[in-house]
C-alpha positions in Angstrom: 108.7 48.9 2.7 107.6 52.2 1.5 104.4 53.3 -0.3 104.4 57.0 -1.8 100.6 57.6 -2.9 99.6 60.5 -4.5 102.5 63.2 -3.6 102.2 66.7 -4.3 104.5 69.6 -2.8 103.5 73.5 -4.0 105.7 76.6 -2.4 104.6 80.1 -2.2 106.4 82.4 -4.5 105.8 85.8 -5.1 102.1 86.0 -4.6 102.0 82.7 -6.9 101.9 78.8 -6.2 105.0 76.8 -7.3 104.3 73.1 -7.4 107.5 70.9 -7.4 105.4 67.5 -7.0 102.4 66.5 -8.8 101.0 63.3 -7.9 103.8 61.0 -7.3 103.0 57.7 -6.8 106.7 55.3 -6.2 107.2 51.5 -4.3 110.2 51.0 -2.6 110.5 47.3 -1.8 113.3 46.1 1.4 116.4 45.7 0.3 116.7 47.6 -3.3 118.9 50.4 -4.6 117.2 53.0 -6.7 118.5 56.1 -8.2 115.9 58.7 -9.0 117.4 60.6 -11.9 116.2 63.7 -13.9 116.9 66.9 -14.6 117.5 69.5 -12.1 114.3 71.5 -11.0 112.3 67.9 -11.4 111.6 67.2 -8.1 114.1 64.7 -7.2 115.3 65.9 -3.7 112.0 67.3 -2.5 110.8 64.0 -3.0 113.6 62.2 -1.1 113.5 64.9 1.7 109.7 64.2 2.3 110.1 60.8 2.6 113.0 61.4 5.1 110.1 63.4 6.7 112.2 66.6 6.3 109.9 68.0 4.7 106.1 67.4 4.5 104.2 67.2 1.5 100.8 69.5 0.6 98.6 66.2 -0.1 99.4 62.9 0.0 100.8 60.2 1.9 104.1 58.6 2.8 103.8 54.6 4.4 106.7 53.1 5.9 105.8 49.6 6.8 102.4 50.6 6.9 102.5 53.7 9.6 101.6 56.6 8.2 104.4 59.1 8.8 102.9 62.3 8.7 100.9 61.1 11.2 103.0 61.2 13.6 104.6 64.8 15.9 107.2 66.1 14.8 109.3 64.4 18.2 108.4 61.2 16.7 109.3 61.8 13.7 112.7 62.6 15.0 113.1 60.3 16.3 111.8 57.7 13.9 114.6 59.4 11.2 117.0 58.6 14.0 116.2 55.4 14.4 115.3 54.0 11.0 116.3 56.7 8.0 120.2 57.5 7.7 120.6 60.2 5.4 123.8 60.9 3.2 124.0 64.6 1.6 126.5 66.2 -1.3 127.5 68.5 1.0 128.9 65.9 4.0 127.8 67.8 6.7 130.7 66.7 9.5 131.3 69.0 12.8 134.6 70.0 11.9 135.7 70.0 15.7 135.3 66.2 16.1 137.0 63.4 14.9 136.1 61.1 12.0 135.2 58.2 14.7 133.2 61.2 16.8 131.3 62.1 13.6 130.5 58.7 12.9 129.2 58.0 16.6 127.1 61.3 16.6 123.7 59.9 15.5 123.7 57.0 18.6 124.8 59.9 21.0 122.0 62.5 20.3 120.3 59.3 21.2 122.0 59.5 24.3 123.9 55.8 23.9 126.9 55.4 25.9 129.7 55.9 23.7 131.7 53.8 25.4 129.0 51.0 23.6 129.1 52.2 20.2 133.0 53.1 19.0 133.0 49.2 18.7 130.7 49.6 15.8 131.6 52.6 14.6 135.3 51.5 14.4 133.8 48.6 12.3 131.7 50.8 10.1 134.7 53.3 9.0 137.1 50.0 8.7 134.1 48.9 6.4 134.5 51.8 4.2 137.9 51.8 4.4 139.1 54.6 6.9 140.5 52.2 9.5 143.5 54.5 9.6 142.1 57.8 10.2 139.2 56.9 12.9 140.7 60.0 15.0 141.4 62.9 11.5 139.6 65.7 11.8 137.4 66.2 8.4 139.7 69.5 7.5 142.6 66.5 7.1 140.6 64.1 4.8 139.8 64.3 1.2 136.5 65.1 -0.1 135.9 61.3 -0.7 137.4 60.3 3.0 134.2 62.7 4.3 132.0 61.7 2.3 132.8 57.7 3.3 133.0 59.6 6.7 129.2 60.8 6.3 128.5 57.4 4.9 129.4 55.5 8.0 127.6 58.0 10.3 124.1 57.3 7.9 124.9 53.4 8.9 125.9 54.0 12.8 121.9 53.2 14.0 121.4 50.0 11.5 118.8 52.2 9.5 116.1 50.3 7.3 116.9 53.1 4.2 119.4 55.3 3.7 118.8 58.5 1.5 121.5 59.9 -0.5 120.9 63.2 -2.5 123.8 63.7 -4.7 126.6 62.1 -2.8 129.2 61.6 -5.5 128.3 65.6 -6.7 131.3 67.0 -5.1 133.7 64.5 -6.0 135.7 64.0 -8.6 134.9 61.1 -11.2 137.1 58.0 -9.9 136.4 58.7 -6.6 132.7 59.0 -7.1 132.5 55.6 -8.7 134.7 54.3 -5.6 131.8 56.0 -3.0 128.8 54.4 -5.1 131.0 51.1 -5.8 131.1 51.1 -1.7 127.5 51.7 -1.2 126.5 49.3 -3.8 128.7 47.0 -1.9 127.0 47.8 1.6 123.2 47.5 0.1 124.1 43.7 -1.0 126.1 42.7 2.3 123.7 44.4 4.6 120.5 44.6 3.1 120.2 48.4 3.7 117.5 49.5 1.4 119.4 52.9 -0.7 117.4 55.4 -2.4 120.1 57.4 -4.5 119.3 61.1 -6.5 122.2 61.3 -8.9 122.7 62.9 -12.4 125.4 60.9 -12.6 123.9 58.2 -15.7 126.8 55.6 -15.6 126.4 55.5 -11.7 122.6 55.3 -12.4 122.9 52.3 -14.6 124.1 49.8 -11.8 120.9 50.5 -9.3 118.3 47.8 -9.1 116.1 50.2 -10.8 116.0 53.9 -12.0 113.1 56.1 -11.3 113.1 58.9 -14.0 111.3 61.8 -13.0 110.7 65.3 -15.3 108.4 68.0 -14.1 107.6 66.7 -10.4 106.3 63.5 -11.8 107.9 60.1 -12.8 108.0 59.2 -16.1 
C-alpha cells in the first residue's frame, strides 16, 4: 500500500545541517501492524510524520497506492490525511470543551458531514473500544487510557486505510498500555486497518506483524 524510496530529512541548526533520515527505504503492505522501534533521536517519528505528509521530506518519495504524495498541494494533502490517514499521538490531543462522542465525530465534521449522520458510527466506534458509558465525559473526567481509546476512535471516525500512532501507550501506565495496544491489535485483525506503531515499548513491539528497527535515521 505504501512504498517509502529513498527518504532523507536534514534540519538547519545553528549554521550546520542535521540529518534525521538517510535513505530510508520501508514497504508497508494493506492490512499489517508494524512497530518501528529504536532509540530515541533515530528517526522514528520524522519518519511516520512524513508519511502522514506532516512533514515533507528533503529527497525522496512517499507512494500510497501508487500517487505520489508530495505531489500533491498542500489542500490536497489535507484532505487526503482526512480522508485516508488517521493519526493517534502520545499526547491525545482532545478539545477539552467537547465531549468524548464530539471529539470522536470531529474529523467527519471539519469535513463538514452532518453530524446528525455520523454519531451512529461514532457511538459504535467508542462502544468498540469500550467507552459506551461515557460517550458525553468531557476528557478532564476520563483517565489517561479513556483519552487515549478516546483519540483512538476519533483516528477510526473516517474508515482510514492506515492509522499512525507515535508513542500511544507513552503516557500510560503499564497495564493500561497493553490494554490500548491489546485493543488496536484487536481493531487491525477485525477491520483490516493497516497500523504503523513507534513504540520503545519491546514487549508491545513483539506482537506486531513485523518490527522495523531503525538506529541513526536508517533501518537496520
Amino acid at each position: 500500500m505504501i512504498t517509502v524510496t529513498d527518504l532523507t530529512k536534514s534540519f538547519p541548526m545553528g549554521g550546520q545541517t542535521l540529518t534525521v533520515l538517510k535513505g530510508v527505504n520501508l514497504q508497508i503492505r494493506r492490512g499489517e501492524l508494524i512497530a518501528i522501534i529504536g532509540a530515541s533521536g533515530a528517526g522514528k517519528s520524522t519518519l511516520l510524520h512524513i508519511i502522514g505528509t506532516l512533514d515533507r521530506p528533503t529527497t525522496g518519495t512517499v507512494h500510497f497506492d501508487g500517487q505520489d504524495m508530495f505531489h500533491m498541494s498542500e489542500g490536497e494533502q489535507a484532505e487526503f490525511r482526512n480522508r485516508r490517514i488517521g493519526f493517534v499521538f502520545q499526547f491525545h490531543h482532545l478539545l477539552p470543551e467537547f465531549t468524548a462522542l464530539e471529539n470522536a465525530c470531529m474529523p467527519a465534521l471539519i469535513q463538514r458531514r452532518n453530524q446528525a449522520d455520523i454519531e451512529p458510527e461514532a457511538i459504535t466506534l467508542l462502544q468498540e473500544v469500550g467507552l459506551g458509558a461515557r460517550l458525553h465525559h468531557k476528557p478532564g473526567e476520563l483517565s489517561g487510557g479513556e483519552q487515549q481509546r478516546v483519540a483512538v476512535a476519533r483516528a477510526l471516525l473516517q474508515k482510514p486505510d492506515l492509522v499512525l500512532a507515535d508513542e500511544p501507550t507513552g503516557n500510560l501506565d503499564t497495564h493500561t498500555g497493553e490494554a490500548l495496544f491489546a485493543m488496536m491489535r484487536e481493531l487491525n485483525k477485525a477491520r483490516g486497518t493497516t497500523f504503523v506503531i513507534v513504540t520503545h515499548n519491546d514487549k508491545l513491539s513483539a506482537q506486531a506483524d513485523r518490527i522495523v528497527h531503525m538506529q541513526d535515521g536508517q533501518i537496520v
